[in-house]
C-alpha positions in Angstrom: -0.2 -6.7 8.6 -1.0 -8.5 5.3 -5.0 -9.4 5.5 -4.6 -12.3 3.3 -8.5 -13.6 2.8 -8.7 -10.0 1.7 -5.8 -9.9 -0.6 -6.3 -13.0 -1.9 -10.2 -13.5 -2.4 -10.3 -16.8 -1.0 -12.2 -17.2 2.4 -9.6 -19.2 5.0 -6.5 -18.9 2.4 -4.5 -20.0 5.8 -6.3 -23.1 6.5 -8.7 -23.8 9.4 -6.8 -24.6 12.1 -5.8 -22.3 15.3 -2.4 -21.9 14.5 -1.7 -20.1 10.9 1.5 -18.2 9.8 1.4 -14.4 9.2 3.4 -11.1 8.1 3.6 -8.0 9.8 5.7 -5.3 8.2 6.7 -1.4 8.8 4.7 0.8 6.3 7.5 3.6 6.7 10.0 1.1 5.5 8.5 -1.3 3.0 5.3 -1.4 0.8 3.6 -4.7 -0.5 3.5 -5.2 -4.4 2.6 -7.7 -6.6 -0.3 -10.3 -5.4 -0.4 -11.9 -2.1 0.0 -15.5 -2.7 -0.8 -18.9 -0.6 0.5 -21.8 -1.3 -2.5 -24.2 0.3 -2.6 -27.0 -2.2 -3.6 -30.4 -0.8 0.3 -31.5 -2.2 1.9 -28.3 -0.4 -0.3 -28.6 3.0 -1.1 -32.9 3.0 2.7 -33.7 1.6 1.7 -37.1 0.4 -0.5 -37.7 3.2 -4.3 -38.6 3.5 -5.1 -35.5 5.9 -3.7 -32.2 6.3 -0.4 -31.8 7.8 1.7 -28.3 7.6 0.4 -24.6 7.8 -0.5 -23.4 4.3 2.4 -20.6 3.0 2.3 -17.1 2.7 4.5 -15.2 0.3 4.6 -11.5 -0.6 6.9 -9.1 -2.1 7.8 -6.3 -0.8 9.6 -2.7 -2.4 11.8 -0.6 0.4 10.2 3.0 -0.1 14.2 4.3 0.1 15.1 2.9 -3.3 12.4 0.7 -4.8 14.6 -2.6 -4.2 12.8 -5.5 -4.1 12.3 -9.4 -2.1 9.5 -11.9 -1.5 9.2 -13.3 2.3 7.6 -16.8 2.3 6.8 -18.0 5.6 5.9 -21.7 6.7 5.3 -24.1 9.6 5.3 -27.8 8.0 4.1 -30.5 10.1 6.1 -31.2 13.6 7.9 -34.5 14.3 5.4 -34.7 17.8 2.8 -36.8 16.0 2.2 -39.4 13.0 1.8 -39.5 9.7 0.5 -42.5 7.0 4.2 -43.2 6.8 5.8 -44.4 10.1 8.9 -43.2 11.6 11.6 -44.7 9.2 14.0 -45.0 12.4 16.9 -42.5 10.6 16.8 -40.1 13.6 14.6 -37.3 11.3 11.2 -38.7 13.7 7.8 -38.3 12.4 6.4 -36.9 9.2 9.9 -36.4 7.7 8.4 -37.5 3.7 5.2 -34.9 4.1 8.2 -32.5 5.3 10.1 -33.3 2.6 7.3 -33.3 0.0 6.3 -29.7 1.0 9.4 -28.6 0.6 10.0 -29.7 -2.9 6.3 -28.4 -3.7 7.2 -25.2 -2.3 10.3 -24.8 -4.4 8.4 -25.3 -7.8 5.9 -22.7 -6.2 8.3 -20.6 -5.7 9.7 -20.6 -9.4 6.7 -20.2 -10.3 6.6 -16.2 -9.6 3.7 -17.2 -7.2 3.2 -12.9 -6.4 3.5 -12.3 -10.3 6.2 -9.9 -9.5 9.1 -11.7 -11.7 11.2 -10.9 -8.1 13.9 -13.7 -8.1 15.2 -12.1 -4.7 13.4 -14.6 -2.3 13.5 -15.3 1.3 12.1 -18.4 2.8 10.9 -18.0 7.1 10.1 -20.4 9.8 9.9 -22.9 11.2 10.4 -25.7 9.1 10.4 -28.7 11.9 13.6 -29.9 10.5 17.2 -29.9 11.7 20.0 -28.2 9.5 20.9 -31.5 8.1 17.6 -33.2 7.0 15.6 -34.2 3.8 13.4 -30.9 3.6 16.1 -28.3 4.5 18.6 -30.9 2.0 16.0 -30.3 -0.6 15.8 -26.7 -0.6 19.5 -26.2 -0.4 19.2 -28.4 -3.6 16.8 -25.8 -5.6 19.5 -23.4 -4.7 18.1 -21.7 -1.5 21.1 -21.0 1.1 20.7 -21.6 5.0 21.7 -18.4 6.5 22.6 -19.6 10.1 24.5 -22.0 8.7 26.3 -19.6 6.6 26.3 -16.9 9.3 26.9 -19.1 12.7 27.8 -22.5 11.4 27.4 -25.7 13.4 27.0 -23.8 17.3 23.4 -22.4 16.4 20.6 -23.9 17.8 16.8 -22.0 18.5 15.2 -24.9 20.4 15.9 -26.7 23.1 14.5 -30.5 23.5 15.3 -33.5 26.8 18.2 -31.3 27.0 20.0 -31.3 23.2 20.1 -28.1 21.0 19.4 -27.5 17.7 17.8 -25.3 15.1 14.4 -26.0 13.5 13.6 -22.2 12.8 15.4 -21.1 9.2 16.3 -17.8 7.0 16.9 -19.3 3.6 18.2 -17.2 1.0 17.9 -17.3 -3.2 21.5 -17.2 -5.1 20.5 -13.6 -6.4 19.9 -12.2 -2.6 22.5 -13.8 -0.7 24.6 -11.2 -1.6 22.4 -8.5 -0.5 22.1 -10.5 3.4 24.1 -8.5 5.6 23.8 -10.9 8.8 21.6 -13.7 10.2 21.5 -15.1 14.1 19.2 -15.9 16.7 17.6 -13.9 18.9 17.5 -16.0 22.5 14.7 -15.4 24.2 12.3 -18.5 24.7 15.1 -21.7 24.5 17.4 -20.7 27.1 14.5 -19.8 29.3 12.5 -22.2 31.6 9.6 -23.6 30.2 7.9 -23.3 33.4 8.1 -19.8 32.5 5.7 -20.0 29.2 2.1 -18.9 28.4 1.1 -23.0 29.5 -1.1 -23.4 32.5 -0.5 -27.0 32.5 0.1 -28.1 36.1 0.4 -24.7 37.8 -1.7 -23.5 40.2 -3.7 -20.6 39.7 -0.8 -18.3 41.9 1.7 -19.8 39.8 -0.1 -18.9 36.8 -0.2 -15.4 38.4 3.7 -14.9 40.1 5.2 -16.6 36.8 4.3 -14.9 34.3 6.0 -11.2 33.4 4.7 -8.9 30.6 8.1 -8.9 28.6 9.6 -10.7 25.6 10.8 -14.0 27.4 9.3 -17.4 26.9 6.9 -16.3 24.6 7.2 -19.2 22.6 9.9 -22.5 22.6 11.3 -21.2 19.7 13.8 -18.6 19.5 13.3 -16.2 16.1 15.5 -15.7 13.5 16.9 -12.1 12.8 18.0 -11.2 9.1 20.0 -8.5 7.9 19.1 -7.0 5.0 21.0 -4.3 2.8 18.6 -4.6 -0.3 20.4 -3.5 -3.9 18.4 -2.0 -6.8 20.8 -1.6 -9.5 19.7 1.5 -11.8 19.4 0.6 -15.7 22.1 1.3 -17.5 19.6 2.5 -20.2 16.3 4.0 -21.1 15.3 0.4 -20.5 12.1 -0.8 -20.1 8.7 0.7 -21.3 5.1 0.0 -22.4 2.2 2.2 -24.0 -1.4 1.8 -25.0 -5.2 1.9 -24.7 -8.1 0.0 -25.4 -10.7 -2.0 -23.6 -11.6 -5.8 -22.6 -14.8 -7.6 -21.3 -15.4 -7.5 -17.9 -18.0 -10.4 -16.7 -20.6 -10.4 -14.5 -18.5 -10.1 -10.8 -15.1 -9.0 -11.8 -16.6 -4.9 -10.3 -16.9 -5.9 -6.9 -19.2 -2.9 -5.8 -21.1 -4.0 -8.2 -21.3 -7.7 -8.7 -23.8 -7.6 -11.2 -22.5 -5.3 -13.6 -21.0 -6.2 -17.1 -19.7 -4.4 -20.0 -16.3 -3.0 -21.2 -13.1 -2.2 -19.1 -11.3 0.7 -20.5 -8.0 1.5 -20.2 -4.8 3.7 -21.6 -1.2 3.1 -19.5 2.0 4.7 -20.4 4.6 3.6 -18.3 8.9 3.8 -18.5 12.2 4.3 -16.5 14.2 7.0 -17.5 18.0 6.4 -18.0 19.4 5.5 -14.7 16.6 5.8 -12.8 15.6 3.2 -9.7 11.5 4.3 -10.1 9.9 4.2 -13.1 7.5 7.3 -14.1 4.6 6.8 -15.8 0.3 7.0 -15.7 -2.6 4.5 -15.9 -6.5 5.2 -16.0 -9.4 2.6 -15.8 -12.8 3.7 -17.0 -15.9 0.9 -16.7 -18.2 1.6 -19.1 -22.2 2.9 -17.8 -20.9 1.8 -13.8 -19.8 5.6 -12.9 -16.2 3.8 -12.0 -13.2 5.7 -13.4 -9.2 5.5 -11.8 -6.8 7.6 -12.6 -3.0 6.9 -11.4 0.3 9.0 -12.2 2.5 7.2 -9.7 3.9 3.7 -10.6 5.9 2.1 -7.5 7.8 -0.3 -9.9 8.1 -1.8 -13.2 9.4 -5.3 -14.0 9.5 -6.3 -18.6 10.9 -10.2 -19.2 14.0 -10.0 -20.7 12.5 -10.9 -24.1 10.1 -8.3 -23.8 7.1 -9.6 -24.7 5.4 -9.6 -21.1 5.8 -6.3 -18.3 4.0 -5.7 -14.6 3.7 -2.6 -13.2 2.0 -1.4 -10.1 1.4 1.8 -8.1 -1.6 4.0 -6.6 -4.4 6.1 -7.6 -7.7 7.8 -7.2 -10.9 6.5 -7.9 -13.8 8.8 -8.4 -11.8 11.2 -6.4 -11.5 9.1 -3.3 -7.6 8.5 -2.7 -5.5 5.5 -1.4 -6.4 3.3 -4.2 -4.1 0.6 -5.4 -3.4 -1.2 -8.5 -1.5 -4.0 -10.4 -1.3 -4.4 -13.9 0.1 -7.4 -16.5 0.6 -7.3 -20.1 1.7 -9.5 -22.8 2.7 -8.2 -26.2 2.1 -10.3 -29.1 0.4 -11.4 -32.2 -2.4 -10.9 -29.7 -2.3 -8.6 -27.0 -3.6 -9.3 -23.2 -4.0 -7.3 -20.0 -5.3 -8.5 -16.2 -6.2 -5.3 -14.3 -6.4 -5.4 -10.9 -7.9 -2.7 -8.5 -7.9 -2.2 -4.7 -9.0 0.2 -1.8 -7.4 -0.3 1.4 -9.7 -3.3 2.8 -10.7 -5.0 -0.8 -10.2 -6.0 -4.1 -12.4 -3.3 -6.0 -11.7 -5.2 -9.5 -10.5 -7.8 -11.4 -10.8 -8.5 -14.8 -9.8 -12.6 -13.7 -7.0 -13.5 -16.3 -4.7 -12.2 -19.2 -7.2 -11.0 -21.4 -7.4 -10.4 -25.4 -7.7 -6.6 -25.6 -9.3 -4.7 -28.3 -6.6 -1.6 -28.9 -3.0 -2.3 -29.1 -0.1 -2.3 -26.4 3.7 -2.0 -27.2 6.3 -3.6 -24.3 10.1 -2.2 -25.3 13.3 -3.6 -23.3 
């Protein structure tokens, strides 16, 4: 499960309220990289409105441990249509709350190109439940930034995950970027809560106390009154067709006051040496990084790298992988750099329940570091 207050460092990254969105993943199959993300701005979560109205977003990319291929999931819940908004319902048949709706969406799509998990992954898959049928102002606006409705690729105009008075439809969406619809394999429904009785559901309204009893069944039906969304992924990592990609150095930057988390107190110099590169034809790069801070008795050391990503111009690179610190294992890491008239470098550092440290921006380095494409 991604522990996002914890991967994020902000306290209730999700929002306050009792319902919040979440990932759950398969460790054997799939390991986070990159920075967890949350898109919680008041323009992303009030839409235009004076209040609050959707779920804050969560976005995070994953690597598939088989062949270090790549995609960012971004799940959502924007507001529902079951209450108002500042705006009033316009009367076009899209209910309540179809501008905050619509205004999330367009926030989210700038978000999104944006490289919100600083992973410069283009391969992007947007989740859940949206509160908007297929043909509708959000769902119309992210088709528009170039994200493809995969039940409506997959099933056309016969699929429907909710029932309402009796008329079917889909609120619950897969969207896919141009660069990973080719790697989607399928996408459907998977009918277990619309089709069944919603006297059947976790709701205690107007049962008795036996009926709360006989009616309920420990199984996978009615769970919800939404049916999931099931997406088929055969995920592509195309091997460079050349010693591509590469970056070397060492030197040291500042680290203030709070950026050593075991020691928030503690100031002085950050130093580092990273040499990191794909060899020809290869899907994983190779490679090592070490982190030393100066008089705290902190020191990484990492030879594995999970994956490598340089800009096409070459002039900025992230690389990630794990490590040892002070001989404890099970240490992770992500590191940026930019190459330029001045050089730059964000280090971040993290055990398996915290961020451990985080030097809090692209810095100017003393040393020198060389990115080649």
């Amino acid at each position: 499960m991604i522990h996002v207050d914890a991967d994020t460092g902000q306290i209730n990254a999700l929002g306050t309220d009792a319902i919040k969105v979440g990932i759950l993943y398969q460790p054997a199959l799939v390991t986070p990289v990159g920075v967890t993300a949350a898109l919680n701005s008041v323009a992303f979560v009030n839409g235009g409105d004076s209040a609050p109205r959707s779920r804050p977003a969560l976005a995070q990319t994953f690597q598939q441990n088989s062949n270090g291929a790549r995609f960012t999931a971004v799940v959502n819940h924007l507001k529902s249509k079951g209450s108002a908004c500042d705006d009033p319902d316009a009367g076009d048949g899209q209910g309540n709350c179809n501008i905050v709706r619509t205004n999330a969406a367009i926030e989210q799509a700038a978000w999104l190109a944006s490289d919100p998990t600083l992973t410069g992954e283009t391969d992007v898959l947007i989740l859940g439940d949206l509160n908007s049928y297929a043909m509708e102002d959000p769902v119309t606006a992210l088709k528009n930034a170039g994200f493809t409705n995969l039940l409506e690729l997959f099933l056309g105009p016969d699929a429907y995950s909710y029932v309402f008075d009796g008329q079917w439809g889909y609120l619950d969406y897969a969207m896919a970027s141009g660069s990973l619809v080719p790697q989607i394999t399928a996408a459907t429904e998977f009918h277990i809560n619309a089709d069944e009785p919603g006297v059947l559901d976790y709701n205690t309204n107007f049962k008795s106390a036996g009926q709360v009893i006989s009616l309920y069944a420990p199984d996978m039906f009615r769970v919800s009154d939404h049916d999931p969304v099931i997406v088929g992924l055969d995920l592509q990592n195309t091997p460079y067709p050349s010693a591509v990609g590469f970056i070397t150095g060492s030197g040291w930057v500042p680290a203030a006051a709070g950026s050593y988390f075991y020691e928030p107190a503690w100031s002085g110099k950050a130093q580092f040496a990273l040499d990191v590169k794909y060899k020809k034809e290869d899907l994983i790069p190779q490679g090592s990084f070490s982190l030393i801070l100066e008089n705290a008795g902190f020191e990484f050391y990492s030879s594995s790298v999970d994956w490598l990503w340089v800009s096409p111009n070459g002039n900025k690179a992230i690389f990630t992988g794990s490590g040892t610190a002070n001989s404890s294992p099970d240490f992770r890491y992500i590191v940026w750099v930019q190459d330029g008239k001045k050089d730059n470098i964000r280090i971040q550092i993290w055990d398996g329940t915290q961020l451990v440290f985080d030097n809090g921006s692209l810095q100017r380095l003393s040393g020198n570091i060389s990115i080649h494409h």
